[in-house]
C-alpha positions, -999 to +999 in steps of 0.1 A: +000+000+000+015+032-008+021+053+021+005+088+032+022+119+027+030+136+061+002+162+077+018+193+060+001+226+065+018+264+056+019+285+082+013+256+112+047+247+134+061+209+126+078+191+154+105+173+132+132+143+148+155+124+127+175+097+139+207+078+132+204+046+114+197+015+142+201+046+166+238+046+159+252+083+161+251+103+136+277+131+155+310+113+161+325+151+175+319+189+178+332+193+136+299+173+128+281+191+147+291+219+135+288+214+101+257+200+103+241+234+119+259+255+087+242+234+065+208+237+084+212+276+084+223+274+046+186+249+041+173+281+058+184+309+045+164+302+012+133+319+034+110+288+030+110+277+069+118+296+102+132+275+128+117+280+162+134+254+186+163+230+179+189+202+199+212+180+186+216+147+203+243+121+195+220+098+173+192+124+169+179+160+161+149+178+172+134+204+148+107+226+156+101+247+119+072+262+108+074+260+070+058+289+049+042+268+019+037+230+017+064+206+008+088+239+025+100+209+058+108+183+031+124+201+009+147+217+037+150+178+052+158+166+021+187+192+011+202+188+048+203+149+052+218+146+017+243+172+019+256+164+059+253+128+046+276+131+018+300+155+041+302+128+068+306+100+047+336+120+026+351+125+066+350+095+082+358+070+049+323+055+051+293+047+030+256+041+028+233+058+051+231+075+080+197+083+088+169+056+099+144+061+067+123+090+066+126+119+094+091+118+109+066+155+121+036+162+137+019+193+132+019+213+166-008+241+178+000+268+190-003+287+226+010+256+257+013+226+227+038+248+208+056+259+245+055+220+246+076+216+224+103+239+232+105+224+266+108+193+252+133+196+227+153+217+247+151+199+276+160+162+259+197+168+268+185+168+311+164+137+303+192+119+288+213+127+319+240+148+295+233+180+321+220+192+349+206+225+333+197+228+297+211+257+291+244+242+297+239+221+266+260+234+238+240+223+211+207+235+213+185+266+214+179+268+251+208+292+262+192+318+237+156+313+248+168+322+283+186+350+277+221+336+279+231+341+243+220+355+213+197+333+194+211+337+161+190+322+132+158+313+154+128+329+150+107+334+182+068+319+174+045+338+188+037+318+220+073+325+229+066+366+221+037+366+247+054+356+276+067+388+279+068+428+264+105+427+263+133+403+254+145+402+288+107+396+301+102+365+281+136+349+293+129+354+325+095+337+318+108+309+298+136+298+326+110+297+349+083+273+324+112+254+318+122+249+353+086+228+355+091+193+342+064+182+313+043+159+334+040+121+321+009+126+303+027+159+282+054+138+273+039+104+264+013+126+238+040+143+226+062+111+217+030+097+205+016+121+182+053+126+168+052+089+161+025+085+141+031+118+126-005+135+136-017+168+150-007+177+186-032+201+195-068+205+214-103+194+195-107+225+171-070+223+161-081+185+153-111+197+133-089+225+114-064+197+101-090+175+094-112+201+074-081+214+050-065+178+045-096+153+046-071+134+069-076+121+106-053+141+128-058+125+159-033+101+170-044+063+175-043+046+212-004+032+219-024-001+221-059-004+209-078-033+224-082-067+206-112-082+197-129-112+199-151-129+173-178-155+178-154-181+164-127-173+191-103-154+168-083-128+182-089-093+153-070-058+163-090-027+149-070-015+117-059+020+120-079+047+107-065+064+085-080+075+054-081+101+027-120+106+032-127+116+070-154+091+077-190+107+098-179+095+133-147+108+132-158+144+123-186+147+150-158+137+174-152+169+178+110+373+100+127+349+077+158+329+095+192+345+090+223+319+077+234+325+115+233+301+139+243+295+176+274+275+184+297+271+215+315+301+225+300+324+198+313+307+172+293+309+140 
């Protein structure tokens, strides 16, 4: 069966993670990582994304982009993972790939569900016992969102605006949201929306998507219960996901700059 295109709406924020192939690394040292955020701000600077949120873990990246037209994420994925994966390859005398298959994204709303996100991708370094505090973590966009350095090509969404009326305001704001862990249920919707590459929003975010892709949005149960026919055979519901919305499921409800942050101001 050929497989659905990814939810992909302009103008809606995409949480986007790529991993290493078999969860190897795809970072070996600080040159990789480098490199690979010069070629992200190069994928940017063509204006088609802004890039809102970012980390870089040894086998895996966190994305948060909000892409301006539709295809904008995949294009800017596709450019990146084939140029970084040609570079590393050409460096360290291998071949064949480096990423596991296709990156996946889930559509995020906006107001707490985008804030969310932030927290959670800048806070994926603390859960993987790296650091203490996030913004000790070289290699993502949490020292900038608290005021700590200069958050060279992110653009702030507007949920990160309204914490506060200055710059100062909302990094004082943010450093104190961040300082409240994302409770169990926050993080297991997160991971499970990005997994099966839905919508991570409330009801009316759910009927938007729904309405302007004729596509569920909603994200399946982790483990939808079996059934049992009169014959004693065992039958799992098939997931629901269609082109055509069927009745039940409806009433159920400033352009980045080439700049980007690295250790000790270097660019």
């Amino acid at each position: 069966m050929a497989r659905l295109p990814r939810l992909d709406l302009p103008g809606v924020p995409q949480h986007v993670i790529q991993r290493g192939n078999n969860r190897l690394p795809c970072f070996l040292d600080d040159i990789d990582r480098q490199r690979y955020l010069m070629m992200l701000a190069d994928a940017l600077s063509l204006g088609e994304c802004v890039l809102h949120a970012w980390v870089l873990m040894d086998n895996h990246v966190h994305l948060l982009i909000t892409p301006r037209q539709t295809g904008a994420t995949a294009r800017l994925m596709q450019q990146l993972g084939r140029n970084y994966v040609g570079w590393f390859n050409a460096r360290h005398g291998r071949t064949g790939t480096l990423w596991e298959g296709r990156y996946k994204a889930c559509l995020v709303d906006s107001a707490r569900y985008v804030l969310s996100c932030y927290r959670y991708i800048e806070l994926n370094p603390v859960r993987a016992r790296m650091v203490v505090d996030a913004t000790r973590y070289p290699w993502s966009s949490c020292a900038g969102h608290c005021g700590l350095d200069t958050p060279r090509g992110i653009t702030a969404h507007a949920a990160y605006i309204a914490l506060g009326a200055s710059p100062e305001e909302r990094a004082t704001a943010y450093r104190q949201l961040l300082g409240t862990p994302l409770s169990d249920d926050d993080l297991a919707d997160i991971r499970l929306y990005l997994q099966q590459q839905r919508a991570l929003g409330d009801r009316d975010f759910h009927a938007m998507v729904e309405a302007k892709t004729q596509r569920f949005a909603r994200a399946r149960p982790a483990h939808r219960p079996s059934r049992i026919t009169g014959s004693g055979s065992i039958l799992v519901s098939p997931p629901c996901d269609k082109a055509q919305i069927s009745t039940h499921q409806r009433d159920a409800h400033g352009p980045a700059t080439a700049n980007l942050p690295m250790p000790g101001g270097q660019k």
